[in-house]
N, C-alpha and C positions, 0 to 999 in steps of 0.2 A: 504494500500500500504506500503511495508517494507520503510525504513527509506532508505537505502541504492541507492533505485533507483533512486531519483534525483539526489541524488550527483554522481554516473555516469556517468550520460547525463549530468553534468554539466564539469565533467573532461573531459567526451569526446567533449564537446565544446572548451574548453580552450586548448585541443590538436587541434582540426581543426584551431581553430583562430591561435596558434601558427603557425603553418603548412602555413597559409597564410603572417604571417609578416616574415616568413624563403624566401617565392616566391614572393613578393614584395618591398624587403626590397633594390635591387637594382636599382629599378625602380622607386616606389613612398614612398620614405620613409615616409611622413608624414600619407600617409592610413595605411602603414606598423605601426606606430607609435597607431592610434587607435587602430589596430586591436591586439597590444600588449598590451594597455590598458584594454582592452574588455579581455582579455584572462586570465589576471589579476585578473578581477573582477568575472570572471567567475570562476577561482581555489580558489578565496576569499570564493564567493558563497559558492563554496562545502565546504571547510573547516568548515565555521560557521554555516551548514546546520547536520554537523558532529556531532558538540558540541552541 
């Protein structure tokens, strides 16, 4: 499997999660809150999946 495809679906994850603390973020800030942490760890992911 190319190297490249996880990191991917790991950017296209931390863009969904983004996407959701953008549509939660007036309503339940602190799920908003995780779900920016997780999106975090998810652009983390790919970065050090890179290197």
């Amino acid at each position: 499997m190319p190297k490249e495809i996880p990191v991917i679906g790991l950017v296209i994850l931390a863009g969904f999660l983004a996407g959701g603390v953008y549509a939660a973020w007036k309503t339940a800030r602190v799920f908003a809150m995780l779900l920016g942490a997780l999106a975090v760890l998810a652009l983390g992911g790919a970065v050090a999946w890179m290197l």
